[in-house]
ROKE-155686 format. One record per atom (N, C-alpha, C): residue number from 0; atom name; x, z negated, y. Coordinates in Angstrom, 2 decimals. Layout:
! residues N
NODE  num  atomo        X        Z        Y
NODE  NUM     CA        X        Z        Y
...
! end
This chain:
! residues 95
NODE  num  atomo        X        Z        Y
NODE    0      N     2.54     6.55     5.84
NODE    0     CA     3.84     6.37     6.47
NODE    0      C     4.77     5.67     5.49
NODE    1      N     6.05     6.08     4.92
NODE    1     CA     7.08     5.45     4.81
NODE    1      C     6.91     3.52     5.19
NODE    2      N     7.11     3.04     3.64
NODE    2     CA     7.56     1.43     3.54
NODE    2      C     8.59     1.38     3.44
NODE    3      N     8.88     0.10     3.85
NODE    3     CA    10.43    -0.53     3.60
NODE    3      C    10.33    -1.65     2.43
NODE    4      N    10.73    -1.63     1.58
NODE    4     CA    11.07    -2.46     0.77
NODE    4      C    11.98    -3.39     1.30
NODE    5      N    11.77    -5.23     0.64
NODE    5     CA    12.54    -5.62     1.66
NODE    5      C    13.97    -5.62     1.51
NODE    6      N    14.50    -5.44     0.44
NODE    6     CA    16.32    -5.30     0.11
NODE    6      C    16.46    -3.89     1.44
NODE    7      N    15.87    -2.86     1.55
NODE    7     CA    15.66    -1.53     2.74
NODE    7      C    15.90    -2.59     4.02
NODE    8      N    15.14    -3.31     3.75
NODE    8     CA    14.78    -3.93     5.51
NODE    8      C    16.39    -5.00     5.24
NODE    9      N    16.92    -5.10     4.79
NODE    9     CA    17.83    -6.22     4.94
NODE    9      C    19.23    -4.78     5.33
NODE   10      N    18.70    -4.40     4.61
NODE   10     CA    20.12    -3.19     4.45
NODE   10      C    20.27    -2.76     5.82
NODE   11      N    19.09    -2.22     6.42
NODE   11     CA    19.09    -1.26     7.57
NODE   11      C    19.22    -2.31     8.63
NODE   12      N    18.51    -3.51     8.67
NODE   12     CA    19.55    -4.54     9.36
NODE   12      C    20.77    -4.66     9.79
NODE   13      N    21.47    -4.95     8.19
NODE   13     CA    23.03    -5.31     8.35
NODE   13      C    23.51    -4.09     8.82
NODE   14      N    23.60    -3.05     8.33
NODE   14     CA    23.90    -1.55     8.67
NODE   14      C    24.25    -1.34    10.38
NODE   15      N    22.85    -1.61    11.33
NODE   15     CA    22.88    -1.35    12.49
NODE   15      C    22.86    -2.54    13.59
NODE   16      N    23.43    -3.49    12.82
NODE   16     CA    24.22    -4.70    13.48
NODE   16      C    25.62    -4.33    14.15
NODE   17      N    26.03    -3.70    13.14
NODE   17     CA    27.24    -3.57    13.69
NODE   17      C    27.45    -2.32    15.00
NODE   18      N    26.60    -1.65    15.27
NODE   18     CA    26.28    -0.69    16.30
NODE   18      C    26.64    -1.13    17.63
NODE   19      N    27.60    -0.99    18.44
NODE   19     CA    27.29    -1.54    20.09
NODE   19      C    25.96    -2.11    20.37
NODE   20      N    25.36    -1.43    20.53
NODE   20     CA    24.05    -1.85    21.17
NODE   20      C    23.08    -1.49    20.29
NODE   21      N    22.48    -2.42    19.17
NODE   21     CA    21.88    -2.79    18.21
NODE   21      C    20.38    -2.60    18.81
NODE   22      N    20.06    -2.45    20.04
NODE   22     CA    18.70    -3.13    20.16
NODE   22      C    17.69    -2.36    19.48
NODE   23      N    18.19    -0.79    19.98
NODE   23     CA    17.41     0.92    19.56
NODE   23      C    17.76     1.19    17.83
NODE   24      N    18.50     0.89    17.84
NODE   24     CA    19.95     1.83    16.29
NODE   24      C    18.77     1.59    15.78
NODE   25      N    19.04     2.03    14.67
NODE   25     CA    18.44     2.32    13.57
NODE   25      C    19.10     3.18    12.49
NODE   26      N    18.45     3.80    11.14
NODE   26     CA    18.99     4.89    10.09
NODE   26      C    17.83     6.35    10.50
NODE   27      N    18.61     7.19    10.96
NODE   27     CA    17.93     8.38    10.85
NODE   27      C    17.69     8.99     9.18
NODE   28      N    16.79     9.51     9.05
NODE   28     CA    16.20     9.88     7.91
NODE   28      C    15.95    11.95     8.51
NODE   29      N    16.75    12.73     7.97
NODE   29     CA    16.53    14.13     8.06
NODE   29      C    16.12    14.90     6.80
NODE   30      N    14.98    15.48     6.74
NODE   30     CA    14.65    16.72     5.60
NODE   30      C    14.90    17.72     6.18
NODE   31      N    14.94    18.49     4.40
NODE   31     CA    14.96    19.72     4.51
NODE   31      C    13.96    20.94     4.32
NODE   32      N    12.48    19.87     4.27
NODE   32     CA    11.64    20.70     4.44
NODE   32      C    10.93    20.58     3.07
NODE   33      N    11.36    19.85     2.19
NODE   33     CA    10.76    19.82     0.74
NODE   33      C    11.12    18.50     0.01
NODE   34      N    10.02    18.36    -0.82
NODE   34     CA    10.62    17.17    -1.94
NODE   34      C    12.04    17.02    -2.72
NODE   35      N    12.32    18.22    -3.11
NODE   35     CA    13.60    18.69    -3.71
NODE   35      C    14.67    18.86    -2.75
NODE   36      N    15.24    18.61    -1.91
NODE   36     CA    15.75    19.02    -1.10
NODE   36      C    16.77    17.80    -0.83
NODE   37      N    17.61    17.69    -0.60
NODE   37     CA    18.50    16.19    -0.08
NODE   37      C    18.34    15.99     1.04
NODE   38      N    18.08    14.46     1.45
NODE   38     CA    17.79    13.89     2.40
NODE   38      C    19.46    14.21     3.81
NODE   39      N    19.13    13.92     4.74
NODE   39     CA    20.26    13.61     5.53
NODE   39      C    19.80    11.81     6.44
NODE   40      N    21.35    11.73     6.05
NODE   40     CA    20.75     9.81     6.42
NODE   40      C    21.99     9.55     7.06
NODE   41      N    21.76     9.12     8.69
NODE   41     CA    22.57     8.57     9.44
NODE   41      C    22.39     7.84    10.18
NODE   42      N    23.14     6.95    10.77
NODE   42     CA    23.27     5.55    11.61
NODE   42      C    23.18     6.16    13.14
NODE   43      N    22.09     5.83    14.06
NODE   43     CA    21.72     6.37    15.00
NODE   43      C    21.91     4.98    16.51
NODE   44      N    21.69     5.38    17.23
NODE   44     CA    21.75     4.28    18.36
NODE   44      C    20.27     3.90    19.04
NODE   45      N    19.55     5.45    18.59
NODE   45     CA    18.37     5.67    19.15
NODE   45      C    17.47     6.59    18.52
NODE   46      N    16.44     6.78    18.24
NODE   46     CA    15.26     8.30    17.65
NODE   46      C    15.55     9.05    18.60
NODE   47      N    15.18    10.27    18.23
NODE   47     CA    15.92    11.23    18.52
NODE   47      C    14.17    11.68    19.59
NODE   48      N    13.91    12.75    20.34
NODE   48     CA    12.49    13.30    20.41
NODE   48      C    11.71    13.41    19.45
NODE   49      N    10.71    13.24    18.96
NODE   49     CA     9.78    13.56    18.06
NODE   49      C     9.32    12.79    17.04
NODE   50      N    10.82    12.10    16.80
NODE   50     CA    10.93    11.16    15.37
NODE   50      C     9.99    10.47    15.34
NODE   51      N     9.43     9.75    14.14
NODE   51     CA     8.48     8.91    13.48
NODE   51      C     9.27     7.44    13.14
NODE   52      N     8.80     6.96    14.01
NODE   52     CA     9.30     5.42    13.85
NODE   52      C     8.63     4.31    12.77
NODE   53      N     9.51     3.94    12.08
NODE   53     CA     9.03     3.10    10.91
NODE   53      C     9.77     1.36    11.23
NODE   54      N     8.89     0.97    11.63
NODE   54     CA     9.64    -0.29    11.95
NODE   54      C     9.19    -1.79    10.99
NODE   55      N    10.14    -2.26    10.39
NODE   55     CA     9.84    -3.24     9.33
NODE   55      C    10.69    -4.67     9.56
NODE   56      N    10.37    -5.76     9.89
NODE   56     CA    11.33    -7.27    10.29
NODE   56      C    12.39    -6.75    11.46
NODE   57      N    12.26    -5.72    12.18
NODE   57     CA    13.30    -5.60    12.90
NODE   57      C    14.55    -4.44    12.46
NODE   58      N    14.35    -3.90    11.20
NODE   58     CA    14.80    -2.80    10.82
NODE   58      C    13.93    -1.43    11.41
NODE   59      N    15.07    -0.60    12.13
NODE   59     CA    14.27     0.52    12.40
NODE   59      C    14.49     2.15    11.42
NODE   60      N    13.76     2.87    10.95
NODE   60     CA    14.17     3.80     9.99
NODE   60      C    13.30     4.90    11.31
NODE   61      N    13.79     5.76    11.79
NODE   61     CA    13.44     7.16    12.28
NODE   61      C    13.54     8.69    11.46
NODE   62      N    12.21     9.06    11.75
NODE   62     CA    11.94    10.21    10.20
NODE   62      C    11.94    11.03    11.08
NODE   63      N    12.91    12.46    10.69
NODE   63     CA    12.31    13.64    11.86
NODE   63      C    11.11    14.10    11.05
NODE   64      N    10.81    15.37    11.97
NODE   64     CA     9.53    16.05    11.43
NODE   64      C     8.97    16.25    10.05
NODE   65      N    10.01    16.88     9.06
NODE   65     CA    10.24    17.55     8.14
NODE   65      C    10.40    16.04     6.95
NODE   66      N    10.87    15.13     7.76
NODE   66     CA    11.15    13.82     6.40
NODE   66      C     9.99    12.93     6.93
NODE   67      N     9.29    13.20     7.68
NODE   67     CA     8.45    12.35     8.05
NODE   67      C     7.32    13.22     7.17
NODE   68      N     6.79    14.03     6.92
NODE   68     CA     5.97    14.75     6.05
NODE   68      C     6.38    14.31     4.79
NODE   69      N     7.20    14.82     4.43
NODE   69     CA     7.84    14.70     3.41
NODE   69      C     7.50    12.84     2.63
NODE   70      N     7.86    12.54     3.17
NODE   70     CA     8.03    10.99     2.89
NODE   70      C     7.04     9.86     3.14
NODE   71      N     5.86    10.62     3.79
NODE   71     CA     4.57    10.27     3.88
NODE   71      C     3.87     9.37     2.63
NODE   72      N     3.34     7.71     2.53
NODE   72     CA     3.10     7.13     1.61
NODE   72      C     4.71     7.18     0.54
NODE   73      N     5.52     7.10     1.11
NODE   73     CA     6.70     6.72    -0.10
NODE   73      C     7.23     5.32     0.45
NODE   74      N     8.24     5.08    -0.32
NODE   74     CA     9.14     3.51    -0.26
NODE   74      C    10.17     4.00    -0.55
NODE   75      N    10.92     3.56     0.31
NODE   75     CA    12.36     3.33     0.41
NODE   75      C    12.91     1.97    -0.34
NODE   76      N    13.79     2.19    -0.59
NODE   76     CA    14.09     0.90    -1.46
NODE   76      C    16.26     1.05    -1.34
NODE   77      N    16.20    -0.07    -1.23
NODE   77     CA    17.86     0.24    -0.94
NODE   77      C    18.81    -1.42    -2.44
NODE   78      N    19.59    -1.04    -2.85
NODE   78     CA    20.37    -1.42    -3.70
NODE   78      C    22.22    -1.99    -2.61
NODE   79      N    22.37    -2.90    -2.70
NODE   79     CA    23.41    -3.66    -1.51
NODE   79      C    24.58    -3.83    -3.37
NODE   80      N    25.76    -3.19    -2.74
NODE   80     CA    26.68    -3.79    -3.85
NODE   80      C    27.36    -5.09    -3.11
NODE   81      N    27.28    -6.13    -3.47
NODE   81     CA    28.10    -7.22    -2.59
NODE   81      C    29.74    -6.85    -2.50
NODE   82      N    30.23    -6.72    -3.87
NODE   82     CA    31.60    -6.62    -4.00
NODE   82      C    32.28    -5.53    -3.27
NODE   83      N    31.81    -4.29    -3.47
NODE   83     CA    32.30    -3.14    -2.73
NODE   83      C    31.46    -2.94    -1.16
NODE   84      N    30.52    -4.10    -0.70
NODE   84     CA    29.86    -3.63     0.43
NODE   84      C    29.17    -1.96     0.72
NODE   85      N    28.56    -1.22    -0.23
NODE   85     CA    28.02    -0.10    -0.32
NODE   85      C    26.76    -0.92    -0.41
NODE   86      N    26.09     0.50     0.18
NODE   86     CA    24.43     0.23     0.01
NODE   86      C    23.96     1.73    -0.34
NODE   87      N    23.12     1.88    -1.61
NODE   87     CA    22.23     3.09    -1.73
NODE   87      C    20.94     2.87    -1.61
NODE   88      N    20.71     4.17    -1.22
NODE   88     CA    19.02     3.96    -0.82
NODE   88      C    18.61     4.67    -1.81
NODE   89      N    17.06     4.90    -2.12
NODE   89     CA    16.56     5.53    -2.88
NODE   89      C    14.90     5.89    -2.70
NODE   90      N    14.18     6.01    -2.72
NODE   90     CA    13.01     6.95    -2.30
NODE   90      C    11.90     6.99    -3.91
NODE   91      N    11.41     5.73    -3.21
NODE   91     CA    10.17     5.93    -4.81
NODE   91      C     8.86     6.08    -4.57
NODE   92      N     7.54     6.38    -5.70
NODE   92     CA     6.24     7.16    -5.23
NODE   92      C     5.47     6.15    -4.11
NODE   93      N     4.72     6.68    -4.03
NODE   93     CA     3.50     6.00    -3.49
NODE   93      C     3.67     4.78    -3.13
NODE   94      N     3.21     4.24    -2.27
NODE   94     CA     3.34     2.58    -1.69
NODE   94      C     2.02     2.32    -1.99
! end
């Protein structure tokens, strides 16, 4: 299953703080069916049916089917710019 690195777990925190109702939110995580393929990554309120819940300090990351395979034994790892308030994520091997 998908780790959170903890700069990931701080990110997806702050991220879905700001959500109405924080309790569910989380970052959806969507594939496209392959390693090569670009991720789809959005700010959710809730998992969707099916999703694969990755839950780390209270950060929630939901994998559908296809990124949940996919992303099986990986780490997420996220990069916070303070100045511009951006956050990138990024996706490295094996945990």
């Amino acid at each position: 299953m998908l780790t959170l690195t903890e700069e990931a777990t701080t990110a997806v925190k702050t991220i879905t703080a700001q959500l109405p109702d924080a309790a569910e939110g989380g970052v959806r995580i969507e594939g496209a069916g392959s390693p090569e393929s670009p991720f789809g990554l959005s700010v959710v309120d809730a998992p969707e049916s099916g999703d694969a819940v990755v839950e780390n300090a209270g950060a929630r990351v939901y994998l559908d089917t296809d990124a949940a395979a996919v992303l099986d034994d990986r780490v997420l790892d996220a990069q916070i710019d303070p100045e511009q308030g951006s956050v990138q994520f990024a996706v490295t091997g094996a945990a």
